[in-house]
VMD Tcl script that draws the C-alpha trace (Angstrom):
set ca {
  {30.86 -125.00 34.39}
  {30.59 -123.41 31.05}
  {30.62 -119.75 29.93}
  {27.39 -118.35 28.46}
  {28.26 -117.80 24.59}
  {26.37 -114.56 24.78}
  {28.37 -113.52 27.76}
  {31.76 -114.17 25.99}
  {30.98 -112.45 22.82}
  {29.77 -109.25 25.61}
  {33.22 -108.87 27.35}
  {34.98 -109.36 23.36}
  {33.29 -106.50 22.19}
  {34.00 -104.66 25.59}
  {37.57 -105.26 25.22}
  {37.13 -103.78 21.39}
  {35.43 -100.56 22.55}
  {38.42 -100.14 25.27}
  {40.52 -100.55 22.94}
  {39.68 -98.53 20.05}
  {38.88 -96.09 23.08}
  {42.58 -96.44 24.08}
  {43.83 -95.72 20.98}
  {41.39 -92.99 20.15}
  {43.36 -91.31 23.77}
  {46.69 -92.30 22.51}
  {46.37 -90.40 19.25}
  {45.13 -87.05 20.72}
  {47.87 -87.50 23.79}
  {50.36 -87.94 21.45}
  {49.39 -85.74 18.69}
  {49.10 -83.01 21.27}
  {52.49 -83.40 22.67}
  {53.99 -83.58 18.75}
  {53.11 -80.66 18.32}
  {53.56 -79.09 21.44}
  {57.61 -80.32 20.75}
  {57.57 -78.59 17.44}
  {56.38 -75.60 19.47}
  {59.21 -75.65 21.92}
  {61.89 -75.60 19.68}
  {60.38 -72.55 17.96}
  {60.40 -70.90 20.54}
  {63.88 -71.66 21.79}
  {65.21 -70.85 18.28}
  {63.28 -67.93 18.22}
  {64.68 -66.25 21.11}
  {68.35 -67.50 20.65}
  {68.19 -65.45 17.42}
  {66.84 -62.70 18.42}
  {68.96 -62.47 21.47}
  {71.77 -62.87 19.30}
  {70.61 -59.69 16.68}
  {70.00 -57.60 20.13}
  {73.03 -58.58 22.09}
  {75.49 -58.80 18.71}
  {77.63 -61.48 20.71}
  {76.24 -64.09 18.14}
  {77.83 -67.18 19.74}
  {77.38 -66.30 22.79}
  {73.93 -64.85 22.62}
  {72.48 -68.36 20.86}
  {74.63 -70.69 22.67}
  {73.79 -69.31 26.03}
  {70.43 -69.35 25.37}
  {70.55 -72.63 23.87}
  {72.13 -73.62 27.15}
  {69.72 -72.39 29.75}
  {66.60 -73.81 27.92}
  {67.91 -77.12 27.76}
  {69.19 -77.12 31.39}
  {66.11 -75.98 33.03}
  {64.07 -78.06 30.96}
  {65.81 -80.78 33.59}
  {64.00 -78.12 36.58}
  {60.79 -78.49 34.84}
  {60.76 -81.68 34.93}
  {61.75 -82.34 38.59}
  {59.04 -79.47 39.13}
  {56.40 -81.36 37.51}
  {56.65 -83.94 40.44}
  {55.18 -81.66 42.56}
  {51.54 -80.94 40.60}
  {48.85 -82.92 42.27}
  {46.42 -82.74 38.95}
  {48.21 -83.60 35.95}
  {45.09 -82.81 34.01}
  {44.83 -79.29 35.56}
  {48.93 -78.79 35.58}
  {48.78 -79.77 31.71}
  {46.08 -77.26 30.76}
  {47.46 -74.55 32.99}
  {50.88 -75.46 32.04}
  {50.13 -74.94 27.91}
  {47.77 -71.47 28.70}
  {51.44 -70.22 30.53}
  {53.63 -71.49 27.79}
  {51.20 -69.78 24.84}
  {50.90 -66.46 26.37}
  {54.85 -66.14 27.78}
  {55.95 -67.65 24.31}
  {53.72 -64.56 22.51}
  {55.08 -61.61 24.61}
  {58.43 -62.46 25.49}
  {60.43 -60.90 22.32}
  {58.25 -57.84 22.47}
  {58.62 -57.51 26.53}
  {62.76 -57.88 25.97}
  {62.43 -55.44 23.11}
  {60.53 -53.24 25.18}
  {62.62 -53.47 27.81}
  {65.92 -52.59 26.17}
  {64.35 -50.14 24.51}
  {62.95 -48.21 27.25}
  {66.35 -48.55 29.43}
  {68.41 -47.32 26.85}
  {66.15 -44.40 25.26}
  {64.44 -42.86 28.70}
  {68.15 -42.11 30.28}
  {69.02 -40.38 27.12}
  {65.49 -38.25 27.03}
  {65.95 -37.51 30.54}
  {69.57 -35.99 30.05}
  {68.42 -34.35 27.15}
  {65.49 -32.68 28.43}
  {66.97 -32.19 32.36}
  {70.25 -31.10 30.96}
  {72.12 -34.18 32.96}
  {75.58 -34.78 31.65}
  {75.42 -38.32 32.52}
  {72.69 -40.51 34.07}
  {74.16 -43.99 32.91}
  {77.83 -43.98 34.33}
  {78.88 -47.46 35.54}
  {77.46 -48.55 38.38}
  {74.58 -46.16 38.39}
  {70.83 -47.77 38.75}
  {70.44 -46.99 35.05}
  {73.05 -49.28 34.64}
  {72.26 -51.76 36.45}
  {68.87 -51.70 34.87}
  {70.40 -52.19 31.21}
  {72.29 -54.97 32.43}
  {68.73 -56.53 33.48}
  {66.93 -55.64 30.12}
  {70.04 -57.33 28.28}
  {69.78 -60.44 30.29}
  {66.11 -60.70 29.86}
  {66.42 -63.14 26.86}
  {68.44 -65.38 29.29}
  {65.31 -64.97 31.80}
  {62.75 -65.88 29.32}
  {64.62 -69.15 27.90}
  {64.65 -70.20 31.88}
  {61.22 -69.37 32.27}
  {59.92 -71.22 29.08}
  {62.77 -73.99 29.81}
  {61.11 -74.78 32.95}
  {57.37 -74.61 31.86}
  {58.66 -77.05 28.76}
  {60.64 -79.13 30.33}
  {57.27 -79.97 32.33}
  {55.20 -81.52 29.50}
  {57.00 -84.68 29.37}
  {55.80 -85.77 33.22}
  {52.53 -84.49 33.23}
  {51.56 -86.31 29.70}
  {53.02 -89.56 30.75}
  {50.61 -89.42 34.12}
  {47.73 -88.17 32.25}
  {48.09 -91.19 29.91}
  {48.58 -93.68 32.57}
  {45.64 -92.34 34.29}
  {43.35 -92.13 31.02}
  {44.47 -96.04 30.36}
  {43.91 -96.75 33.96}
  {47.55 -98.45 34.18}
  {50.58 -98.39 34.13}
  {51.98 -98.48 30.43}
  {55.14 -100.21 29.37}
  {57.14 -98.22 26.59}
  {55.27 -94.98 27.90}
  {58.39 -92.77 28.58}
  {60.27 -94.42 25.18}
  {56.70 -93.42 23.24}
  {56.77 -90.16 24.52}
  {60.16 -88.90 24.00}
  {59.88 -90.64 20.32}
  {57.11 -88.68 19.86}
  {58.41 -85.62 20.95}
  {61.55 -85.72 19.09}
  {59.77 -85.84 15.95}
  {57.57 -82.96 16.86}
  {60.84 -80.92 17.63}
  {62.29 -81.76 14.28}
  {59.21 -80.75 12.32}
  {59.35 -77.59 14.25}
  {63.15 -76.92 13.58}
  {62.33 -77.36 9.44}
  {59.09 -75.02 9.76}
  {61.67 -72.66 11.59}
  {64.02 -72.58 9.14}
  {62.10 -72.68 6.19}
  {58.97 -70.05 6.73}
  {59.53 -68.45 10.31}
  {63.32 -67.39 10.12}
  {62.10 -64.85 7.28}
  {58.92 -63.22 9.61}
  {59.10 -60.55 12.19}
  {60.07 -62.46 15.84}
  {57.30 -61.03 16.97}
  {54.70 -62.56 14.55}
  {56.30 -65.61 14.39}
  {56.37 -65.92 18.26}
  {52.27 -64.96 17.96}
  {52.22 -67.70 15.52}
  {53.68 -70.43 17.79}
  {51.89 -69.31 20.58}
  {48.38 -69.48 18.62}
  {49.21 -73.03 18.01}
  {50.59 -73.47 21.13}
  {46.95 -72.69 22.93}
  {44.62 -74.26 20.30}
  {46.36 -77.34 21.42}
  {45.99 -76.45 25.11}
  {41.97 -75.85 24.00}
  {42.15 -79.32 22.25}
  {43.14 -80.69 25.83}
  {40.98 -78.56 27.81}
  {37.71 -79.47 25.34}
  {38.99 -83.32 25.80}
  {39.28 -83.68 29.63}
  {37.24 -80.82 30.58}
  {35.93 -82.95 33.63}
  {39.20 -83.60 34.97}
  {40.11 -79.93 35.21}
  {39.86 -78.28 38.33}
  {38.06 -75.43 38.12}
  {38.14 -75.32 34.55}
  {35.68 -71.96 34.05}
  {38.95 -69.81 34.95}
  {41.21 -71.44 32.34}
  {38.43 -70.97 29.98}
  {37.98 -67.57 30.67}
  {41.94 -67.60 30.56}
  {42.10 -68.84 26.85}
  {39.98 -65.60 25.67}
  {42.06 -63.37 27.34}
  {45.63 -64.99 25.92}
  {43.53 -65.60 22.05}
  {43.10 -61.90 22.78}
  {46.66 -61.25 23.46}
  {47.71 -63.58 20.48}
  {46.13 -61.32 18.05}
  {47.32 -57.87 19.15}
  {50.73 -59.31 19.70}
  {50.05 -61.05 16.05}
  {48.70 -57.60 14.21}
  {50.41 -54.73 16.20}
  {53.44 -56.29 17.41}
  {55.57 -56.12 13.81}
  {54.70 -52.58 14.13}
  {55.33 -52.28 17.59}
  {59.08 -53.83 16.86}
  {59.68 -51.14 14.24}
  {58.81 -47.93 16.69}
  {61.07 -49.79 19.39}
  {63.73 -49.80 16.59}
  {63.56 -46.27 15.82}
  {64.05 -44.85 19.00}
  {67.03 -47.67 19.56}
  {68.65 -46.81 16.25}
  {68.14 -42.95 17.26}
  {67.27 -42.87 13.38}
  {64.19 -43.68 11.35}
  {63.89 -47.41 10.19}
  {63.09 -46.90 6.91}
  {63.59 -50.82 5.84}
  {64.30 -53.92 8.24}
  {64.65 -57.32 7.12}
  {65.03 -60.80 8.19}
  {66.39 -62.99 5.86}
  {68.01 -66.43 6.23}
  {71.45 -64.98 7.12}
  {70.96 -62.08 9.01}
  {68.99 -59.27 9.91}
  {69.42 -55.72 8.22}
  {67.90 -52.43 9.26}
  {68.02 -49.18 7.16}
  {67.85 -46.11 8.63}
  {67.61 -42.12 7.53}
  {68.77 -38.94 9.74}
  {67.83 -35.75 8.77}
  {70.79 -33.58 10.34}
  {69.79 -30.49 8.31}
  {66.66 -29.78 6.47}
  {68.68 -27.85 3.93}
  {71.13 -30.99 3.49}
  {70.51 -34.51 2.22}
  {69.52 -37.30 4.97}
  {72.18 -39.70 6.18}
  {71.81 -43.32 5.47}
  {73.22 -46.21 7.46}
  {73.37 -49.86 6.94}
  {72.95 -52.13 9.81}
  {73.39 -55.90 9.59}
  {72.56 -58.08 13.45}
  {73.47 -54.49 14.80}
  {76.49 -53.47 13.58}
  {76.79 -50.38 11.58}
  {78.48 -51.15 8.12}
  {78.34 -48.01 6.44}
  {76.91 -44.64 6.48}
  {76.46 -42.46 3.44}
  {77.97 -39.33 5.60}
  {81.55 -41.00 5.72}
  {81.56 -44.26 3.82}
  {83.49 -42.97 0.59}
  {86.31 -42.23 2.86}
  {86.05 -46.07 4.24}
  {85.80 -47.17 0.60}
  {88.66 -45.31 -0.82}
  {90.63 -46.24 1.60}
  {89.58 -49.77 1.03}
  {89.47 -49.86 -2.90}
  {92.06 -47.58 -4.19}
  {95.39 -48.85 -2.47}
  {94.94 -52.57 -3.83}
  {93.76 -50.92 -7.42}
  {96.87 -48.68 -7.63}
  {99.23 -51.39 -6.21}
  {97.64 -53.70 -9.01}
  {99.94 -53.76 -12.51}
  {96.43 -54.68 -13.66}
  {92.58 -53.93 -13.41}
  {91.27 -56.01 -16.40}
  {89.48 -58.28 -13.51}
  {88.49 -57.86 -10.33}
  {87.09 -59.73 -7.40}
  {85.26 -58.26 -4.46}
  {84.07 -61.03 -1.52}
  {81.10 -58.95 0.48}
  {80.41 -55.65 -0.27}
  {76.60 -56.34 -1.21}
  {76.10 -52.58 -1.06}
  {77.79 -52.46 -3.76}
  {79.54 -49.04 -2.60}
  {83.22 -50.67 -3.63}
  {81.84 -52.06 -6.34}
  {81.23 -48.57 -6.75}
  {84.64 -47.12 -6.65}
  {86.10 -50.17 -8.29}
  {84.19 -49.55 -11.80}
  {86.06 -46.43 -11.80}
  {89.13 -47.96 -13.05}
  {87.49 -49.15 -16.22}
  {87.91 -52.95 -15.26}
  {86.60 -55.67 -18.24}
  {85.28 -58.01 -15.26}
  {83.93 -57.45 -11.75}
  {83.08 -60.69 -10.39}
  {81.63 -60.22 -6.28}
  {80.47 -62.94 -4.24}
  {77.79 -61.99 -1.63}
  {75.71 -64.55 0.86}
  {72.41 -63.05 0.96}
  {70.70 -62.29 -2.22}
  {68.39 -59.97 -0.30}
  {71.01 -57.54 -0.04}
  {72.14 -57.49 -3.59}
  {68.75 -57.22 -4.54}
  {67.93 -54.23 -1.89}
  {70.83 -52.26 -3.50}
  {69.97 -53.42 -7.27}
  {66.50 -52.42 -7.69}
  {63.54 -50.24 -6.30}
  {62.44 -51.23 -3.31}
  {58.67 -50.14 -2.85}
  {57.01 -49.99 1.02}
  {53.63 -48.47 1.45}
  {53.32 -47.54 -2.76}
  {56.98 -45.81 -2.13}
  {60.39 -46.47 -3.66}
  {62.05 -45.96 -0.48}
  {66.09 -46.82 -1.69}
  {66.37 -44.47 -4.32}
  {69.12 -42.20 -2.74}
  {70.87 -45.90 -1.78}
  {70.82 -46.74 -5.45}
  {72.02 -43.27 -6.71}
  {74.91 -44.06 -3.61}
  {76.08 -46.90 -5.35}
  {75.78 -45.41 -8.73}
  {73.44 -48.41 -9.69}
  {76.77 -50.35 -9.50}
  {75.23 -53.59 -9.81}
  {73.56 -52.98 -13.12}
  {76.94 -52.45 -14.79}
  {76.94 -55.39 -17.85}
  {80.66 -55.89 -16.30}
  {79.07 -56.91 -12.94}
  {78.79 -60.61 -12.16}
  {77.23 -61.63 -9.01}
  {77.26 -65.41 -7.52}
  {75.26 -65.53 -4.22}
  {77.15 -68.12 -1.55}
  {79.19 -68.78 1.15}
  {82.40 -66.86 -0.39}
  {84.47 -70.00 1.50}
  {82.86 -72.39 -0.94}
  {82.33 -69.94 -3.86}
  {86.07 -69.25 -4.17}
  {86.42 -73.11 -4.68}
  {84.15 -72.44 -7.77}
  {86.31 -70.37 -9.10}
  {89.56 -72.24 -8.59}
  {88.18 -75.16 -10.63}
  {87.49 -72.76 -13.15}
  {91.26 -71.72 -13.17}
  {90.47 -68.11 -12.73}
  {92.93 -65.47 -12.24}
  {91.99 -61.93 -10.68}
  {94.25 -58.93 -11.12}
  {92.91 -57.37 -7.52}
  {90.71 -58.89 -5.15}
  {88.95 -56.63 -2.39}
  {87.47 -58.20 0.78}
  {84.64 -56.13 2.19}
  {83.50 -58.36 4.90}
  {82.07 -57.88 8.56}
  {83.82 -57.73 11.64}
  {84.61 -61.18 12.54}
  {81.99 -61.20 15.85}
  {80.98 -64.76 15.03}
  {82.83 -67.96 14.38}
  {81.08 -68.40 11.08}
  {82.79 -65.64 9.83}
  {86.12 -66.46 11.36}
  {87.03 -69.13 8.48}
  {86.86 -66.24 6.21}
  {89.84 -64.48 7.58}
  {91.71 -67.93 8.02}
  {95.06 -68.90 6.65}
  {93.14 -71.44 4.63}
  {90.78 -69.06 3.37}
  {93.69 -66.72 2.25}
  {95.66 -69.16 0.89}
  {92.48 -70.02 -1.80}
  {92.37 -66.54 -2.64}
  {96.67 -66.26 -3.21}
  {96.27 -69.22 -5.94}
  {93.23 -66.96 -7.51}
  {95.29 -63.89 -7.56}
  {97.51 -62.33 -10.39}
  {101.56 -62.72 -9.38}
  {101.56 -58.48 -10.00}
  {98.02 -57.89 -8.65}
  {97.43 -56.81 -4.94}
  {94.70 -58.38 -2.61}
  {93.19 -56.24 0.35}
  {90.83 -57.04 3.23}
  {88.87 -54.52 5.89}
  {90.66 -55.23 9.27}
  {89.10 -53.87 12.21}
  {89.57 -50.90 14.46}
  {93.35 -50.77 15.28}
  {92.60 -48.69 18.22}
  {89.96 -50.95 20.08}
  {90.82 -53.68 18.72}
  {94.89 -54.12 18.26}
  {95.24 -57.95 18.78}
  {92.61 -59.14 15.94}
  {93.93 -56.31 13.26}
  {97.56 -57.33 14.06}
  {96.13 -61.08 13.90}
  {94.85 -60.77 10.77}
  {98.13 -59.03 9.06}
  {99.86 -62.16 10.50}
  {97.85 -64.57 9.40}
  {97.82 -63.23 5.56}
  {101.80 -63.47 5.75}
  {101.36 -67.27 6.88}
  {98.94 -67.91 3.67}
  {102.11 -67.34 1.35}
  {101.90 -63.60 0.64}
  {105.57 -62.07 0.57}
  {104.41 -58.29 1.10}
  {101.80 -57.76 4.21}
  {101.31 -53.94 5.31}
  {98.47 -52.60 7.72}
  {96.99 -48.96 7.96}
  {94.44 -47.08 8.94}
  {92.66 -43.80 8.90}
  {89.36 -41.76 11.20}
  {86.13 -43.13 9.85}
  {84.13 -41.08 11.56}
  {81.03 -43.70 11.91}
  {83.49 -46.02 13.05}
  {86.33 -44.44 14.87}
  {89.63 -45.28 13.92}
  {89.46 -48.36 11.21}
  {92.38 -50.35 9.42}
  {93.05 -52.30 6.50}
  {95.77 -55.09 5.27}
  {97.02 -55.25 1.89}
  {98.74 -57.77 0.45}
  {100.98 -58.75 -2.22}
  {101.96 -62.27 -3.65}
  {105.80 -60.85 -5.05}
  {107.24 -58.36 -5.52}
  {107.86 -55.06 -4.07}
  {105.12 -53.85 -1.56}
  {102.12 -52.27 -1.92}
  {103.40 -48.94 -0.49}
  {106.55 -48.69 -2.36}
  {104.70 -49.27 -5.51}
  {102.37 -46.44 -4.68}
  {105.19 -43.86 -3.55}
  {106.28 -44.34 -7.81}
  {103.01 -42.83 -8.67}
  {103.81 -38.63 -9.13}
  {99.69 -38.33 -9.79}
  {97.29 -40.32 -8.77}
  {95.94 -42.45 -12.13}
  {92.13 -42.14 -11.33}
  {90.80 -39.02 -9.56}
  {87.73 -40.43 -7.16}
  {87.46 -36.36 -5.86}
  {88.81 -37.38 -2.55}
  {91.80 -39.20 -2.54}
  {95.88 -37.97 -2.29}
  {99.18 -39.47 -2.42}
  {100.02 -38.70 0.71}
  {96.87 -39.11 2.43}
  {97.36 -43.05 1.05}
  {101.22 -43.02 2.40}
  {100.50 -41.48 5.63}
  {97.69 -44.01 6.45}
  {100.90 -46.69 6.75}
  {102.73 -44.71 9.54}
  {101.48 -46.14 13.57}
  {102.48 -44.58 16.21}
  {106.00 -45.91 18.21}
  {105.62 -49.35 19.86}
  {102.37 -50.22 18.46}
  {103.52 -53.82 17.09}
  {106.20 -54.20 19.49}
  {103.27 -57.37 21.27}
  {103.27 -58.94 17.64}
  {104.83 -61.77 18.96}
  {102.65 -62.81 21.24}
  {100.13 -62.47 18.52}
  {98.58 -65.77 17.12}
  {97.73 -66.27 13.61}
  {94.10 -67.29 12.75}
  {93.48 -71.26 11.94}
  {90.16 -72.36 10.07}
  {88.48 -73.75 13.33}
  {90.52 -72.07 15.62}
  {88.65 -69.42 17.06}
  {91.58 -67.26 17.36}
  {90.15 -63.82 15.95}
  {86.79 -64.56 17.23}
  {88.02 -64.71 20.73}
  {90.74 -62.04 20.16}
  {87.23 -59.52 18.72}
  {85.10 -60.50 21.62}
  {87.76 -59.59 24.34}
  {89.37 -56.83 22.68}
  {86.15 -54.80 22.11}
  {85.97 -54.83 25.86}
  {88.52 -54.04 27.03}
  {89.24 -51.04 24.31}
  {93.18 -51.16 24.17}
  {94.44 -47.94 23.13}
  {97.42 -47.27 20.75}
}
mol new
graphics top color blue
foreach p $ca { graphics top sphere $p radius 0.5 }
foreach p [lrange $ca 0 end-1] q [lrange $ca 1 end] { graphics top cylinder $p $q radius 0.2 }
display resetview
């Protein structure tokens, strides 16, 4: 028996129209989850910085976070087993993600915030001496708000890690089949998305607020939910509630989206105790400027924050920066040229100039800073750094001044190829609280700058508290004596910002540092603060305070020595 030709021809252009159908499905499935992927990593990165510029343990803070999303991705995905509808679970599942991914930097920052700020209102208006001593509920409660980045990489872990499943039986059931390739297609698919999403990251969203960057995301995040909702409406179970859900999370989205930056900033203030005057994110890092008005017949104080940290404050930081400049300068048989690595304040660049040097050459890694403390700033139609810029005595304009913007590890490489030789070379870096920064107080690191420095000249690098922090300033004396220097001596004076603070200076031959100061009768350049014997006295630590030097290691490039001797040290405060 033959087929009817008509009849043939029928089921060929049935087969057609399923297929185009098919692939019609395919490309919105897939397109959805793409960018769904992208959105996940956002949001991942997201809070893994931001937990990291809240929390200041940087490694920690991203790593951990890093950690838990990935792992309870693995939950969600067990969890997804258990949805009977994976048309309704998917829809659901993307409304959750969008409106958890908008609020959960603002809820954290609300949280900490609020934990940290009430306790200190309460004692102040109650008259409590104390209502956070360890143990107490307050506490407690501050431990909570600091873990809440932790909680909300779980929380979106799990909801994320649940996209995967669901997609691959909403495909199967829109194809009717079961599809070979389906989970390879998928996770090819989603990879991509997540990459695309790591370079939007880096490139646009790492410079915006979190919080409208997270409102960004999640906008996306539920359009593409809507896409999915509009698509397979009649496969949603009771889909009138998630509809009415998408108004109320759009409406979220947008007052997280135009109040939330501000929102940020008035959490910031009352954290910082101190009006925000400035805060950026740039590439690097994030830096805050604040203003205190102590007396209303007295200038306001000014203080430089970078992920947290405190780096200077205009009440106290020429006493930091004398004590950081001048030994090196005097020690120096020279001060025709001059290198500075950090110091994008340009407060030592400051006191350096004073010396009459031909050539100050300072390498910074954020050209935000530089810029922040080189020209007007104007917010809201007002120049808002002009008492910063008449700190720094508009250092950086000085025609003496040359500025290259890099990672000083590779910069310094720059300038051995270019055989240069530097009479005194300061090192005004952070704390080393992150690994990053650990090669830059490395024996390797060290021994690039001994080959760039003068045989007479003197090199000097901020080290730490000595009080809370013994083992990494004694680490960090020991490991400039391993990069070839034959003179290493540490000291230290009251900062008031920061406590007790130390410094190690450095000579390549010769006699030390402090024996070639004890020559001088008079100081050879008066800065209005600094003595001979407030310099000498600095070197003097109290009886048996290197007696553990021993045990002491010195830091490697990749070894993580400092980094781990900071973290633990800072805890545990060890006293002289």
């Amino acid at each position: 028996m033959s087929v009817a030709p008509d009849r043939i021809a029928a089921e060929q252009r049935t087969a057609v129209g399923v297929g185009r159908q098919g692939l019609i499905e395919d490309l919105i499935l897939l397109s959805i989850l793409m960018v769904l992927a992208g959105c996940g990593l956002v949001y991942e990165f997201l809070l893994s910085h931001y937990a990291a510029r809240v929390l200041g343990a940087t490694e920690v803070a991203i790593f951990g976070v890093f950690t838990i999303m990935i792992a309870s991705m693995g939950i969600g995905a067990f969890l997804a087993q258990r949805v009977a509808c994976p048309f309704t679970g998917f829809a659901w599942l993307e409304w959750v993600i969008g409106v958890l991914g908008a609020v959960a930097i603002l809820v954290t920052a609300a949280a900490i915030t609020a934990t940290y700020v009430l306790p200190n209102l309460i004692a102040y208006t109650y008259g409590v001496v104390d209502v956070h001593p360890e143990g107490s509920v307050v506490h407690a409660l501050q431990q909570v708000a600091t873990s809440l980045p932790y909680v909300m990489a779980f929380l979106l872990g799990c909801l994320i890690g649940a996209e995967i499943p669901l997609i691959a039986r909403v495909r199967e059931q829109v194809h009717a089949k079961r599809l070979q390739h389906n989970t390879g297609t998928l996770y090819g698919i989603d990879y991509i998305g997540a990459g695309i999403g790591a370079l939007l990251f880096v490139f646009f969203l790492l410079r915006m607020e979190a919080s409208l960057a997270a409102a960004i995301v999640a906008s996306v995040n539920l359009v593409m939910g809507l896409v999915f909702f509009l698509r397979y409406r009649q496969r949603i179970r009771a889909w009138w509630w998630l509809l009415s859900g998408h108004l109320v999370a759009g409406a979220v989205v947008v007052t997280v989206a135009l109040a939330g930056p501000a929102w940020q900033v008035e959490m910031e203030d009352m954290l910082y105790k101190d009006q925000v005057i400035y805060s950026s994110h740039t590439p690097f890092q994030r830096f805050v400027v604040t203003r205190r008005i102590m007396d209303p017949a007295k200038p306001p104080v000014y203080a430089l924050f970078i992920n947290g940290h405190a780096q200077f404050s205009s009440r106290d930081e020429r006493l930091y920066h004398a004590m950081l400049t001048y030994p090196a300068m005097a020690a120096s048989a020279r001060h025709e040229r001059v290198l500075i690595v950090g110091g994008g304040d340009g407060l030592a660049l400051r006191d350096v100039l004073r010396w009459d040097p031909k050539q100050v050459t300072l390498i910074d890694l954020d050209r935000q800073i530089i810029d922040f403390f080189t020209q007007p700033k104007t917010v809201d139609g007002r120049v808002i750094n002009t008492p910063l810029l008449a700190l720094n005595r508009h250092s950086f304009r000085d025609p003496r001044v040359h500025v290259l913007i890099g990672d000083a590890f590779n910069r310094v490489d720059e300038l051995l190829t270019g055989e240069q030789r530097f009479d005194t070379i300061i090192i005004d870096l952070p704390d080393p609280n992150h690994p990053d920064l650990g090669k830059l107080y490395s024996t390797r690191f060290y021994a690039k700058l001994y080959q760039l420095l003068a045989g007479d000249g003197a090199l000097v690098t901020q080290s730490t508290s000595p009080y809370h922090a013994r083992r990494t300033f004694i680490s960090i004396g020991k490991t400039l004596k391993a990069a070839g220097f034959s003179s290493v001596e540490q000291y230290h004076a009251n900062v008031p910002t920061f406590g007790e603070w130390g410094w190690t200076i450095a000579v390549p031959h010769g006699r030390s540092a402090s024996d070639r100061l004890r020559e001088f009768a008079h100081l050879p350049v008066d800065d209005g603060w600094t003595t001979r014997e407030w310099l000498l006295g600095a070197f003097a630590f109290p009886k048996g305070f290197f007696d553990a030097s021993e045990q002491v290691a010195i830091n490697r490039l990749d070894s993580n020595v400092l980094y781990d001797y900071y973290r633990d040290d800072w805890r545990a405060e060890n006293d002289f």
